[in-house]
C-alpha positions as CSV (number, residue, x, y, z in Angstrom):
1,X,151.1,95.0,104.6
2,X,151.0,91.7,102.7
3,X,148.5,89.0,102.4
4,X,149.5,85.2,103.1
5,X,149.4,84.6,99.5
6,X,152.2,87.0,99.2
7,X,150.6,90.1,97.7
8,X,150.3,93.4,98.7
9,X,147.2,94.8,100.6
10,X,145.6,97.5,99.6
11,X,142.1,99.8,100.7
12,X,141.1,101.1,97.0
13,X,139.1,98.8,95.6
14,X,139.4,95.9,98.6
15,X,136.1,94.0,99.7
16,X,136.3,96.6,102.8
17,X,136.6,99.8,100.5
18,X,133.6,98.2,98.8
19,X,131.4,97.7,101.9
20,X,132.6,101.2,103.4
21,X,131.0,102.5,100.0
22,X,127.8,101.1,100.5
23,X,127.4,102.0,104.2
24,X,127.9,105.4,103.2
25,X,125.8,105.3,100.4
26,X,123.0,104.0,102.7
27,X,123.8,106.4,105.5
28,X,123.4,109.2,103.5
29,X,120.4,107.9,102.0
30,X,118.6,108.3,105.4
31,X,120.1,111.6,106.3
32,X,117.9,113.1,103.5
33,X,115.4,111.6,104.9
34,X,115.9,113.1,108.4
35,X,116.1,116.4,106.4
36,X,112.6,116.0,105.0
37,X,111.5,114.6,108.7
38,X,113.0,117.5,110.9
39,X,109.9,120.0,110.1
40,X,106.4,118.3,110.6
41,X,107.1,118.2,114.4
42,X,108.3,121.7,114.4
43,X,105.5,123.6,112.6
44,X,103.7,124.9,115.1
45,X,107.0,126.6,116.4
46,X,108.1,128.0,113.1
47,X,104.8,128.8,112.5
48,X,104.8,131.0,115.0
49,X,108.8,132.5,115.2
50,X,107.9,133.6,111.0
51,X,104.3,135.0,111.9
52,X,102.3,132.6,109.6
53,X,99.7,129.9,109.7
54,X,100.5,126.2,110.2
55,X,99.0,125.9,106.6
56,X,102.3,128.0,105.4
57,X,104.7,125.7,106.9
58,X,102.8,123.0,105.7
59,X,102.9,124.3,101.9
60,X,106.8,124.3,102.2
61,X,106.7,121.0,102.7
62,X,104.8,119.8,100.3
63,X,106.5,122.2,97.8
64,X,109.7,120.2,98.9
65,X,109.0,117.3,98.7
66,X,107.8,118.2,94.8
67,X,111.2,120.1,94.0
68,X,113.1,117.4,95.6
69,X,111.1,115.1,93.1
70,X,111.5,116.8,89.8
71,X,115.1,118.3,90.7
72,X,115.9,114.1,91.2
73,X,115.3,113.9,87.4
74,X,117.9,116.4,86.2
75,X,119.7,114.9,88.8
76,X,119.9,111.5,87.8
77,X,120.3,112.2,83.9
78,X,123.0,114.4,84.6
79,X,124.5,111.7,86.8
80,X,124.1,108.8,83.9
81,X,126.4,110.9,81.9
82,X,129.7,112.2,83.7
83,X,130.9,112.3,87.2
84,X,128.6,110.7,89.9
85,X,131.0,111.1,93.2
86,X,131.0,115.1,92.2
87,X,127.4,115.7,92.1
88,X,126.7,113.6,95.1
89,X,129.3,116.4,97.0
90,X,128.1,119.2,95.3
91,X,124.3,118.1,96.0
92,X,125.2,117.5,99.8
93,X,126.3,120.4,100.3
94,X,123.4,122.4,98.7
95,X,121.3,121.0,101.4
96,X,123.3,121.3,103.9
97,X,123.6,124.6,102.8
98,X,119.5,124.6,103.0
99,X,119.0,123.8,106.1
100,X,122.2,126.2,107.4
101,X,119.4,129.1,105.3
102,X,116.5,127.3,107.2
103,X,117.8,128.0,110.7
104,X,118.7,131.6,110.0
105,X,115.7,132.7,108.2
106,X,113.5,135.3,109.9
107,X,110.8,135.7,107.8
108,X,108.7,133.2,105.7
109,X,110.1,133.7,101.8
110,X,113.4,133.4,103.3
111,X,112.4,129.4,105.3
112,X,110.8,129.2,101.7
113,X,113.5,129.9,99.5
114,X,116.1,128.1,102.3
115,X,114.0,124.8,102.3
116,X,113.6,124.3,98.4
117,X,117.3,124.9,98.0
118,X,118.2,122.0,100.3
119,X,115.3,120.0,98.5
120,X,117.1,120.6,94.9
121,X,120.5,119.2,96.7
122,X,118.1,115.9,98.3
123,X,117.3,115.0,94.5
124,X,121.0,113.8,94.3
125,X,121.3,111.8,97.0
126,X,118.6,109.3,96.1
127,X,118.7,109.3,92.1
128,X,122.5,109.5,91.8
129,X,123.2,107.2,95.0
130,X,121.0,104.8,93.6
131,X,123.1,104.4,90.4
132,X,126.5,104.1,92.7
133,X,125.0,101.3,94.7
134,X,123.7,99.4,91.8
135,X,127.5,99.5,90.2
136,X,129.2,99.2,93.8
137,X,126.8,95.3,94.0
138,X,126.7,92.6,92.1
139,X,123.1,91.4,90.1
140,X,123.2,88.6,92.7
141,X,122.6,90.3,95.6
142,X,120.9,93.3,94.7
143,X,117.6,93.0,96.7
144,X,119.7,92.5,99.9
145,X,121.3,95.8,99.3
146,X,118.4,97.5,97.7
147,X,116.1,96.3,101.1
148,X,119.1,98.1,103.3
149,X,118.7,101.2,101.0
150,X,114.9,101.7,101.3
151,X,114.6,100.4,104.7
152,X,117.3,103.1,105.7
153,X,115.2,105.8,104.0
154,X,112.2,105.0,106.1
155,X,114.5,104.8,109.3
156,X,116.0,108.4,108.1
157,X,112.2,109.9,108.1
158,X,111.5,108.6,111.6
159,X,114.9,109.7,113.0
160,X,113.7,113.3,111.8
161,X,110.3,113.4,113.5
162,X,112.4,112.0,117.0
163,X,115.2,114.8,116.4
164,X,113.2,117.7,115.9
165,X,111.4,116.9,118.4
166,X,114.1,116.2,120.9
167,X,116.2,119.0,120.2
168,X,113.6,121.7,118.8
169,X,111.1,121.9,121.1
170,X,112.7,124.8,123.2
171,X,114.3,125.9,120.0
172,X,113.5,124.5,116.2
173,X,116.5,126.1,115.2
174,X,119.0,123.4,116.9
175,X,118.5,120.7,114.5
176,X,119.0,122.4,111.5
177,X,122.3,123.3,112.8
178,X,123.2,120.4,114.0
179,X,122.2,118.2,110.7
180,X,124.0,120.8,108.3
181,X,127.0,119.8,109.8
182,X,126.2,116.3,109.5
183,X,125.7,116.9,106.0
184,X,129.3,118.5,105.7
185,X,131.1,115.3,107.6
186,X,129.2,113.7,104.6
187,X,130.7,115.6,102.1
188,X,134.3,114.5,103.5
189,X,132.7,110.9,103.9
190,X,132.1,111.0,100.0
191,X,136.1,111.7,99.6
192,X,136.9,108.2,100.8
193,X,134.4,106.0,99.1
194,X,135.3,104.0,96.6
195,X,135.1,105.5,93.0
196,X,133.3,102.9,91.3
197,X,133.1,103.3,87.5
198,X,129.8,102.5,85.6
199,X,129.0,99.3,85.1
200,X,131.8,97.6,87.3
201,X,129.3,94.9,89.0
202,X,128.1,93.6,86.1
203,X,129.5,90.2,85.3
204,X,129.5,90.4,81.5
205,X,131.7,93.7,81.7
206,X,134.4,92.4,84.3
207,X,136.8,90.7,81.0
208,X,136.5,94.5,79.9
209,X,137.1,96.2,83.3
210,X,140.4,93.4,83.9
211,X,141.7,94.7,80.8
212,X,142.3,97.8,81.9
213,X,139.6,99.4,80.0
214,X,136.2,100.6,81.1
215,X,132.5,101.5,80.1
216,X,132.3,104.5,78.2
217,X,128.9,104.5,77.6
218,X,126.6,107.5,79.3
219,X,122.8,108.5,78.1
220,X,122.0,110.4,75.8
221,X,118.3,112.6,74.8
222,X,117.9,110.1,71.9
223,X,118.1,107.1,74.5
224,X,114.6,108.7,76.2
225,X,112.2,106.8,73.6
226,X,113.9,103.3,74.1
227,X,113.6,104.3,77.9
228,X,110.3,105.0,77.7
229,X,109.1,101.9,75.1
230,X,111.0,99.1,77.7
231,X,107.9,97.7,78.7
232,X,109.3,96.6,82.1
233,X,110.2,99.9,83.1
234,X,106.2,100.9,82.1
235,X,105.1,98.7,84.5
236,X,108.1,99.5,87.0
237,X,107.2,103.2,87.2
238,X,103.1,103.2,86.3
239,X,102.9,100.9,89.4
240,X,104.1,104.0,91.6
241,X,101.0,105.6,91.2
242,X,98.6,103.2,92.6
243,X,101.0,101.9,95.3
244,X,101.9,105.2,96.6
245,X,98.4,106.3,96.3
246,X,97.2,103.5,99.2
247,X,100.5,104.1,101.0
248,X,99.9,107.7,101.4
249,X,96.4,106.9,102.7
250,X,98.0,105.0,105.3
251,X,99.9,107.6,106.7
252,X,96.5,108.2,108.5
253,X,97.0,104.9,110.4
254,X,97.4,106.7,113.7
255,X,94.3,108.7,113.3
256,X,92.2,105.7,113.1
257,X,94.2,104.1,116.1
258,X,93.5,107.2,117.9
259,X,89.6,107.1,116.8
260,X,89.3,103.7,118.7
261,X,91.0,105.1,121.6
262,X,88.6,108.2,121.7
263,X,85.5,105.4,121.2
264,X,87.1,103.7,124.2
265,X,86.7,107.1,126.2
266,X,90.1,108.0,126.2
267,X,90.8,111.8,126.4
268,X,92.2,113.2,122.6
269,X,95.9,113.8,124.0
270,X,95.8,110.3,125.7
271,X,94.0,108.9,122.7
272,X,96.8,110.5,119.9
273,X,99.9,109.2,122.4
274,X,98.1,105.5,122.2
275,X,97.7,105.7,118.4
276,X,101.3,106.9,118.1
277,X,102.8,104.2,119.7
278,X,100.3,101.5,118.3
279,X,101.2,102.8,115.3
280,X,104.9,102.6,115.8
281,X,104.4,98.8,117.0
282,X,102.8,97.8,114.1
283,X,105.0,99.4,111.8
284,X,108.0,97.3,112.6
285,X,107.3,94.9,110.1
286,X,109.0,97.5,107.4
287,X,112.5,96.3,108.3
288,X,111.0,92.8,107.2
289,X,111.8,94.1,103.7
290,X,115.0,92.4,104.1
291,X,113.1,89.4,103.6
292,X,111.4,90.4,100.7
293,X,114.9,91.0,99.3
294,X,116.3,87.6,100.0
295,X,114.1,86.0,98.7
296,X,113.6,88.0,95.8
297,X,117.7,87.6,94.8
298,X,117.1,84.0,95.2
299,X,114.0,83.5,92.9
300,X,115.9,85.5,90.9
301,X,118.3,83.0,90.5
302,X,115.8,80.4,89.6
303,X,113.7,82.4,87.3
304,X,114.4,85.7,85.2
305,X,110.3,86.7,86.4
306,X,111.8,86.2,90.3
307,X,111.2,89.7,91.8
308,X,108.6,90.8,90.2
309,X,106.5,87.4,91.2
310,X,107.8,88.0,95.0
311,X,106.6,91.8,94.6
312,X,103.0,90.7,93.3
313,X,102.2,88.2,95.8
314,X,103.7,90.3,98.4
315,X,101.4,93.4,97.4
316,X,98.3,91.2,97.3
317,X,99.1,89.6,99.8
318,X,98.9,91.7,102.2
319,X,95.6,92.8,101.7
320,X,93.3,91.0,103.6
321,X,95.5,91.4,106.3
322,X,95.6,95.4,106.3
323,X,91.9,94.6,106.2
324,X,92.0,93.1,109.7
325,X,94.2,95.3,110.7
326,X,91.9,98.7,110.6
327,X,88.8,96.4,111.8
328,X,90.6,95.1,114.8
329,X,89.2,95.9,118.4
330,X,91.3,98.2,120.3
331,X,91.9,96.6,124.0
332,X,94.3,98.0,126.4
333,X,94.5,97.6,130.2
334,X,95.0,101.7,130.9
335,X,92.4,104.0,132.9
336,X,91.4,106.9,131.2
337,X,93.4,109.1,133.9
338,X,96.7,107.2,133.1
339,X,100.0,109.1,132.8
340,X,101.9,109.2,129.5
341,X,104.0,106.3,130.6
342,X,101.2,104.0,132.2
343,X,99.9,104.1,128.9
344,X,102.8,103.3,126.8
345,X,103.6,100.4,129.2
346,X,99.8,99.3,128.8
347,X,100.2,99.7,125.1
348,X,103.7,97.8,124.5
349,X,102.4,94.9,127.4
350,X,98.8,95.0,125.5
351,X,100.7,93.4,122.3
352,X,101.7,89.8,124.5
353,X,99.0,89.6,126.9
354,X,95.8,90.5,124.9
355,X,95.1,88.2,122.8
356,X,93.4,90.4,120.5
357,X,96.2,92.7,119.9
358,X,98.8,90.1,120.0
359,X,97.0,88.9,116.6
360,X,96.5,92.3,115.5
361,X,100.4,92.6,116.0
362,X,100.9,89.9,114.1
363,X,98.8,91.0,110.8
364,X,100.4,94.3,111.2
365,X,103.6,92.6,110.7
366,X,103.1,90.1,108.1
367,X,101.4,92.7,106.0
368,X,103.6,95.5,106.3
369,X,106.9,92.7,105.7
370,X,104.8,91.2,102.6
371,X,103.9,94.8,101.2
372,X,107.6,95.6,101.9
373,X,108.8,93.6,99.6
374,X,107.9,95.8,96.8
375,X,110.7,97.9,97.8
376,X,113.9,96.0,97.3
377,X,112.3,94.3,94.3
378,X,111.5,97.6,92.4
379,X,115.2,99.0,93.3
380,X,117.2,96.0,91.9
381,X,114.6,95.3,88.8
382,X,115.4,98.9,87.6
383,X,118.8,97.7,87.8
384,X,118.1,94.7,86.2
385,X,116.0,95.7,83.0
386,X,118.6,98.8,81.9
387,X,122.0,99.4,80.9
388,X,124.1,101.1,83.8
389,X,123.8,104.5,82.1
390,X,119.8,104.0,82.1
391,X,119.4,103.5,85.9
392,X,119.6,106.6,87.5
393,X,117.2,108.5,85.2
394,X,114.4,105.5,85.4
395,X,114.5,105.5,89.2
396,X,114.2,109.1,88.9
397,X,111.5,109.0,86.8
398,X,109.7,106.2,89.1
399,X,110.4,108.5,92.2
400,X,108.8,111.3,90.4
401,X,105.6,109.4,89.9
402,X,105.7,107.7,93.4
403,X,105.7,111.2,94.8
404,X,102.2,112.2,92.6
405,X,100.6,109.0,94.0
406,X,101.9,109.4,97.9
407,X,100.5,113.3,97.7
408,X,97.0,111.8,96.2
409,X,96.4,109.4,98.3
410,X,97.4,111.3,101.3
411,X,95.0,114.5,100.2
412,X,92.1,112.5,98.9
413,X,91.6,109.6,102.2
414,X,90.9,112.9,104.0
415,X,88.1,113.6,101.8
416,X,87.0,110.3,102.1
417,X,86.9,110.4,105.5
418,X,84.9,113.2,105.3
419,X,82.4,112.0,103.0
420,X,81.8,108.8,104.6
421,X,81.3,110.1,108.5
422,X,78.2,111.1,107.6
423,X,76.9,107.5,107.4
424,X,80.0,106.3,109.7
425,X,80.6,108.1,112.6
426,X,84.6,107.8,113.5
427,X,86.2,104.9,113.8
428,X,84.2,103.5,111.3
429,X,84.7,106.4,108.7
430,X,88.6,106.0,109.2
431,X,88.5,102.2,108.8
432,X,86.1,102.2,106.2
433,X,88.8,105.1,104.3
434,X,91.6,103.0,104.2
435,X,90.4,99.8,103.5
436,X,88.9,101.3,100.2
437,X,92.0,102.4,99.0
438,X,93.3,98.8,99.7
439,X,92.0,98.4,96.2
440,X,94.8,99.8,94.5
441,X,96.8,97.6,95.4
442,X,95.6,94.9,93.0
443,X,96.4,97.1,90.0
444,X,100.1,97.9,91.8
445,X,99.9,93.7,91.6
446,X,98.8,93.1,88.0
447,X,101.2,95.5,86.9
448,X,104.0,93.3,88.6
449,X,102.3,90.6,87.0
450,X,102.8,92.0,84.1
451,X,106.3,92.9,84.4
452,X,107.0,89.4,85.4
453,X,105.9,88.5,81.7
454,X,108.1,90.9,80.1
455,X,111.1,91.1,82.6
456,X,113.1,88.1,81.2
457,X,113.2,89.4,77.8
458,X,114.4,93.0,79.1
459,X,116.7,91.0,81.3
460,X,118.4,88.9,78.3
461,X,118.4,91.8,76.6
462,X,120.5,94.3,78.8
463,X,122.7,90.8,79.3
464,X,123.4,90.4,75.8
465,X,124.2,94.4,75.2
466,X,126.6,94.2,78.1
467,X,128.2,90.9,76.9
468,X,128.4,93.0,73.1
469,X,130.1,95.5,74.5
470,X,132.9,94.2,76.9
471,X,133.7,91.9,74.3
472,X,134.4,95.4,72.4
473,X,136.0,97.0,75.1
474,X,133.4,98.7,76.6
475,X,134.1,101.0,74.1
476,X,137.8,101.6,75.5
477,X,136.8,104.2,78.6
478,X,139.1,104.0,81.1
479,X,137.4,106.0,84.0
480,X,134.2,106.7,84.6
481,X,135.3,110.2,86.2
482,X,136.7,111.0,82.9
483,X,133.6,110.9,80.7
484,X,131.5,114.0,80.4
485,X,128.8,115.1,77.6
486,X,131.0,115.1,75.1
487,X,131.3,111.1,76.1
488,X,130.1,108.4,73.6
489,X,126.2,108.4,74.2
490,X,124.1,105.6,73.2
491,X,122.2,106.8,70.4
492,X,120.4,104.4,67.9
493,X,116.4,104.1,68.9
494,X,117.2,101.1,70.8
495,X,119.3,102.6,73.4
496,X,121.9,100.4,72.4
497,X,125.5,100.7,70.5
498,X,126.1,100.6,66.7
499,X,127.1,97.0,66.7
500,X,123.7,95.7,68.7
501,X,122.0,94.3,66.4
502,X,118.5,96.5,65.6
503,X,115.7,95.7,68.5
504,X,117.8,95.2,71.2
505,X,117.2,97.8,74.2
């Protein structure tokens, strides 16, 4: 087949190859998400097929969700030095392999033992997926993608809770099954993406990658300390903590909603289905993220401190309007007798003809869209701040301490909560709880702030490394599937090859 400028068509490497890549990329993204979604609706069944407490169940999970975390790490430094399409297969199939393990186990250490395996195969998919992306897109429009990619993740977790409990209420086996061979059709997905090498987006290596030669670059252990003295990337990951920490609390959201139904004398079932879906409702303003990622790539454009600016006001921003948000009467037009869907319909026609809880809606919205854009922002800043063979291991290392500050702020509110019904009887404990940890947010902001102060240099810096070394060839590696440990690592203190001059990241 032939183009009408005369030349020859073809699928490796084509715009379409490209933006089958990243649709994978992004699919598979949210499928370990549905992995880590499919058992909180199911514990009360597993609990009782293995002959243990809810608690049990529940202490897999959160011991997955920390071995998916740290196994990310080794992950994505692995991945920054030799074959990324590989370990993506390999770790697929590990947890698909998981969950094959979680639907035939018959006794607790064996759900144990079945469920960390698939979370060592989920630190690959994010870490090392996120490094693909960042190569398969150019700087340009990086927070468009990157908004896809985290917006996908949260889609993925919610997709989880709906399939387990669609398919494994009669039997929590089913989706196991059925998403461990989703995970294998993903393994044969990975075979036709496109093989991107390392550092093929980036516009200062393209004279290099024309010429038929490559980036041979890959990290190395002495790289670590130049990693870790980038001030950006301080910011980039210390900001995780607090962030995460106030975003855990507000996985308690429903509860709250659910508080103000029971205040309204609504029985508890009735009261948790109303919370549910409020909280549903007012959750849609996540996919405004997109947003956040437009306009981030084009203040980018403008101004090297773009996203960083767009993720501090966004963050702060949206403060005072979580804060109306959890004060916010609860009004819904339902008796207390209703059926299950006489009160969703209440609840979904309470949002345009209450007026109350049409502008509740609307602060739900704006402030999850303007906290959103932290998202995209962080994603394509890591990009933007590090040399190709840097990104996967930073992101790691950010996941890693987003995951401390989600399980802290998550455990703790509850104490809160606790603490404060004594003087607060619910919902005022519950609103009370989470707007307190609004507050660290505006740390999460400064330290964008402050990133915005030191991004530009980072930024000029990784630009003028890149431009070094495509003018040299890109030290003359011709595919990034042929570089392993034995690769050229980038080894002087500042992360940088022999020719940079000394101080450059």
């Amino acid at each position: 087949m032939t183009s009408t400028t005369g030349r020859r068509w073809t699928w490796t490497g084509s715009a379409s190859h490209r933006v089958y890549s990243v649709v994978v990329f992004i699919v598979l993204a949210s499928l370990d998400n549905v992995a880590i979604g499919l058992v909180p609706p199911l514990v009360s069944p597993i609990s009782r097929d293995l002959a243990v407490p809810e608690s049990a169940i529940g202490a897999v999970t959160a011991a997955s969700f920390l071995v998916s975390a740290v196994a990310g790490v080794g992950w994505a430094y692995r991945g920054d030095r030799t074959d990324r399409k590989r370990l993506l297969m390999v770790g697929t199939l590990l947890w698909a392999a998981g969950l094959v393990g979680t639907a035939l186990s018959a006794n607790w250490p064996a759900f144990l033992a079945a469920q960390l395996l698939a979370s060592v195969g989920l630190g690959a998919v994010g870490s090392v997926g996120y490094s693909v992306v960042t190569d398969l897109i150019s700087p340009r429009r990086r927070g468009l993608v990157m908004s896809l990619w985290g917006l996908s993740q949260g889609a993925g977790t919610l997709a989880g809770t709906l399939l387990g409990g669609a398919l494994g209420g009669r039997d929590w086996h089913r989706p196991f099954w059925l998403l461990a061979g989703v995970g294998v059709g993903a393994t044969c997905a990975y075979l036709f993406t496109y093989d991107v090498r390392r550092g093929q987006s980036e516009p200062e290596l393209a004279q290099a990658f024309s010429s038929g030669a490559g980036y041979g670059y890959r990290i190395g252990r002495a790289d670590l300390p130049a990693i870790a003295a980038r001030r950006t990337n301080v910011w980039l990951v210390l900001q995780g903590l607090t962030a995460q920490v106030t975003f855990g609390s507000l996985v308690w959201l429903p509860r709250l909603l659910q508080a103000k139904a029971e205040a309204l004398g609504y029985p508890q079932d009735t009261a948790i289905l109303i919370g549910s879906l409020f909280a549903v409702l007012f959750q849609l303003g996540g996919v405004l993220s997109i947003i956040g990622g437009l306009v981030g790539d084009r203040l980018q454009r403008r101004t090297p401190r773009g996203r960083a600016l767009v993720a501090a006001v966004g963050v702060i921003g949206g403060v005072p309007l979580y804060l109306a948000l959890f004060y916010a009467q609860l009004r819904i037009d339902a008796p207390t007798d209703a059926s299950g869907g006489a009160v969703a319909r209440a609840v979904l026609s309470s949002v345009v003809t209450e007026p109350t809880m049409a502008l509740t809606f609307l602060a739900a919205l704006t402030a999850l869209a303007l906290t959103s854009a932290n998202s995209p922002n962080w994603f394509a800043l890591i990009a933007d701040v590090n040399p190709p063979e840097h990104r996967a291991t930073v992101y790691s290392a950010g996941n890693l301490v987003n995951g401390v500050g989600r399980a802290v702020g998550n455990g703790v509110v509850g104490v809160v909560f606790r603490a404060l019904s004594t003087a607060l009887p619910p919902p005022g404990n519950y609103a009370a709880g989470l707007a307190l940890f609004q507050v660290f947010f505006v740390p999460t902001a400064l330290m964008y702030y402050l990133a915005a102060g030191t991004s530009p240099a980072d930024i000029s810096a990784v630009r003028r490394l890149l431009r070094e070394r495509g003018a040299a060839g890109g030290s003359g590696a011709a595919d990034d599937g042929a570089a392993d440990d034995s690769g050229p690592a980038t080894a002087d203190p500042a992360g940088a090859s022999p020719a940079t001059p000394p101080g450059t990241p």
